[in-house]
C-alpha positions in Angstrom: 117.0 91.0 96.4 118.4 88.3 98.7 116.4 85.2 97.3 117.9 82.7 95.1 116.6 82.8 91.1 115.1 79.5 91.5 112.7 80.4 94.2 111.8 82.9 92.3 111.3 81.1 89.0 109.4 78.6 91.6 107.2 81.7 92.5 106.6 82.8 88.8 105.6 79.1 87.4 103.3 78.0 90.0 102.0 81.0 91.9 98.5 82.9 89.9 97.4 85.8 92.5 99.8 88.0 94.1 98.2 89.3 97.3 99.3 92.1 99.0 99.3 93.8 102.5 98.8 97.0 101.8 99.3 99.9 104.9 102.9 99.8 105.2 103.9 97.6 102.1 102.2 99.6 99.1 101.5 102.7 100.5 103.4 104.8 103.2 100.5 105.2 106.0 102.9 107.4 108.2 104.4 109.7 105.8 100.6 110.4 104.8 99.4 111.0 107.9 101.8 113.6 109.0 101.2 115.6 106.0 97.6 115.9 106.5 98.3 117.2 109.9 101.0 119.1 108.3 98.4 120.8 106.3 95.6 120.7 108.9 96.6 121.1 112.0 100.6 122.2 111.9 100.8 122.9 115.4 100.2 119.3 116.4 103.5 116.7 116.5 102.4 114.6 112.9 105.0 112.2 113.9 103.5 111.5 117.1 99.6 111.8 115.9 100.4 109.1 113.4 102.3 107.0 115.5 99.5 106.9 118.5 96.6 106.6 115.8 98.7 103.2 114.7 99.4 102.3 117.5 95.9 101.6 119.1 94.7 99.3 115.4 95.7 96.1 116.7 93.9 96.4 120.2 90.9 97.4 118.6 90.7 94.7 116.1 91.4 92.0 119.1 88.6 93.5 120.9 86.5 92.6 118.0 87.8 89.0 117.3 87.7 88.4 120.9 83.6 88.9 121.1 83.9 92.3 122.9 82.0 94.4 120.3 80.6 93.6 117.1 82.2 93.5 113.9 83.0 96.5 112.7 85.0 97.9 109.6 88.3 100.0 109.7 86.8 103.3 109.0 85.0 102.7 112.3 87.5 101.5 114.6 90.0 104.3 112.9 86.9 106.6 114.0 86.9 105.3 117.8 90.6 105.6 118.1 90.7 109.1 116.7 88.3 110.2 119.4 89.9 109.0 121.8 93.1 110.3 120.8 92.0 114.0 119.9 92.3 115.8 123.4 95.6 114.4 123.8 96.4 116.3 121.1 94.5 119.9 121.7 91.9 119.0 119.2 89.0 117.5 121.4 87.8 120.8 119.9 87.2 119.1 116.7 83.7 119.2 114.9 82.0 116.2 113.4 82.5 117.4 110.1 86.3 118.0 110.8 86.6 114.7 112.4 85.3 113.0 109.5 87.5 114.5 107.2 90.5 113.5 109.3 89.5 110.0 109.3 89.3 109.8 106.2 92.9 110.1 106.1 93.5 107.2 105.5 91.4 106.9 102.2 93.9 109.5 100.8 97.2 107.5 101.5 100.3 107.6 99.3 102.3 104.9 97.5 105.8 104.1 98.1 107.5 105.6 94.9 108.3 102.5 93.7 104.1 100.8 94.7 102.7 101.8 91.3 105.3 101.2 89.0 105.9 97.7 90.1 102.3 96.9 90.7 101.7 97.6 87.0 104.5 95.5 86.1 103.5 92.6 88.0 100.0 93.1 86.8 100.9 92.2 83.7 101.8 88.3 84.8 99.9 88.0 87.7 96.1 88.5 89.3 97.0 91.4 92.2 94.6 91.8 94.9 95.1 93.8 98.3 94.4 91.7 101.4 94.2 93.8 103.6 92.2 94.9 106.9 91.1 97.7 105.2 87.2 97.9 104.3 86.4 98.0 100.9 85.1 101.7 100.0 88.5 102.4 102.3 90.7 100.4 99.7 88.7 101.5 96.4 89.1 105.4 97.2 92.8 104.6 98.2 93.2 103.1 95.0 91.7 105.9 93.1 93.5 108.6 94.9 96.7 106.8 94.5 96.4 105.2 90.9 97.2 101.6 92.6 96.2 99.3 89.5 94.7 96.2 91.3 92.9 93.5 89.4 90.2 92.9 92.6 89.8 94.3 96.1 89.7 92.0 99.0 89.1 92.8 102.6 88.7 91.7 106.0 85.2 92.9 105.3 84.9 90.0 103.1 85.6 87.4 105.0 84.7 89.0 108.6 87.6 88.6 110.3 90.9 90.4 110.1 94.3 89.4 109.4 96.2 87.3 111.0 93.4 84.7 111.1 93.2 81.8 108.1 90.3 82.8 107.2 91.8 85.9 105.2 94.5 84.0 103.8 92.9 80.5 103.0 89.4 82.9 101.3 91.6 84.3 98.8 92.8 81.2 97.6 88.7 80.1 97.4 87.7 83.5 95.9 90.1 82.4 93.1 90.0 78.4 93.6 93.2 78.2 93.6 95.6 76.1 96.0 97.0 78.0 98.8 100.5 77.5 97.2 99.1 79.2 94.1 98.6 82.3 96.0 101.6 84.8 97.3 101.2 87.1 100.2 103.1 89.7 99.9 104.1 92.0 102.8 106.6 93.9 105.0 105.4 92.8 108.2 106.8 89.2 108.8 103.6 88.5 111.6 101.6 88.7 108.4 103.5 86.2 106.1 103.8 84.0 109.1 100.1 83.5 109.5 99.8 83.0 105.7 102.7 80.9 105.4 100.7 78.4 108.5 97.8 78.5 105.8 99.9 77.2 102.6 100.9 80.3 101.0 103.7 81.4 99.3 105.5 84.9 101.2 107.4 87.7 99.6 108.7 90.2 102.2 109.3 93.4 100.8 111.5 96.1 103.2 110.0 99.1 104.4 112.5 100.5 107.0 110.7 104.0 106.9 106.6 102.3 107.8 107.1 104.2 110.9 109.0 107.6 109.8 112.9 108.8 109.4 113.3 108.5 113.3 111.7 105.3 113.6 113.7 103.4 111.3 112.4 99.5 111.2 114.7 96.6 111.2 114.6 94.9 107.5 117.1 92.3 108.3 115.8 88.7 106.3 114.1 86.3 108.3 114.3 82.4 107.7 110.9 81.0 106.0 109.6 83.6 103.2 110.3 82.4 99.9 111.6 85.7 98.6 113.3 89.0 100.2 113.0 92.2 98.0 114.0 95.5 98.4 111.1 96.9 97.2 108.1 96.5 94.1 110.2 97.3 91.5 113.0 94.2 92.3 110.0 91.9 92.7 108.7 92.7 89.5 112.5 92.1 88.2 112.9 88.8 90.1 109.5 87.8 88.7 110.2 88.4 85.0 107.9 91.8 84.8 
């Protein structure tokens, strides 16, 4: 925790709804993924197949925001990349039913080992809601396979557009009708709690240095503008009196 105590009591007396990115920040997308190939496919390079079925999720999402195809929820754009990305692999061989399984993937992430513990904690001062690009059946059987204790699920799908666009940030304020500075985004990717910061909102970033794997180690250093810097779920709930 590298905040001082009065942003934080700041945070905990004016702040209602926690919101929180979750691929990355609650649960460990990349870990998760090579472990499924692990189990399915343990000839294939998990590290690899995880980090070129990430890496094509922002493209496809501009294509969408840009006009270029309709709108479309994460399961399918997860769907289009993994097609494309299968023969790379050796597994254009794939059948339908196979492929679906595999995309589903994603609805069978893990949380960090500190995600549910300090989700529950904070649950008991605060409204916590995902906000995340996610679609909602996505989110809900993430939730359910992971035991993530969220008060409400909201989506890009709700508001038809994705992250980073105000839209996301400034609907969950009105879903609650709350002031932007009564809602927190929480994250570990300082893009996102830059674009919700532009919209009013409070930011907590929380360090993942392992998002992309043990040889991909991400840079956690602080950066100037969120309101708090935490280690991980279980010092937020701490520094939030949970």
């Amino acid at each position: 925790m590298t905040s001082t105590p009065s942003t934080a009591n700041s945070i905990a007396s004016t702040v209602k709804v926690l919101a929180f990115d979750t691929f990355g920040t609650v649960v460990d997308w990349h870990g998760s993924i090579v472990r499924e190939m692990q189990a399915l496919h343990p000839a294939v390079d998990g590290d690899a197949f995880a980090l070129a079925w990430r890496a094509s999720y922002q493209p496809a999402m501009a294509r969408v925001m840009r006009g270029e195809q309709g709108w479309a929820r994460l399961d399918e754009l997860h769907r289009g990349i993994l097609d494309g990305i299968l023969p790379r692999f050796g597994l254009g061989h794939l059948s339908e039913q196979e492929r679906r399984h595999l995309n589903r993937a994603w609805h069978r992430l893990r949380p960090w080992n500190d995600s549910v513990e300090g989700l529950t904690r904070l649950k008991s001062r605060f409204t916590i809601s995902t906000l995340s690009n996610g679609n909602i059946g996505l989110l809900t059987n993430m939730a359910k396979n992971a035991g993530l204790p969220w008060d409400c699920i909201l989506s890009a799908e709700v508001f038809r557009a994705y992250k980073p666009s105000p839209q996301t940030y400034l609907g969950v304020a009105e879903v609650f009708d709350l002031a932007p500075g009564q809602v927190a985004l929480v994250a570990a990717h300082h893009e996102d709690l830059s674009a919700a910061r532009a919209c009013g909102l409070r930011t907590v970033y929380v360090e993942r240095p392992l998002e992309f794997g043990g040889h991909h180690v991400k840079d956690v250093s602080p950066q100037a503008g969120n309101d708090l810097h935490c280690k991980d779920l279980r010092s937020l709930a701490s520094a939030l009196g949970c």
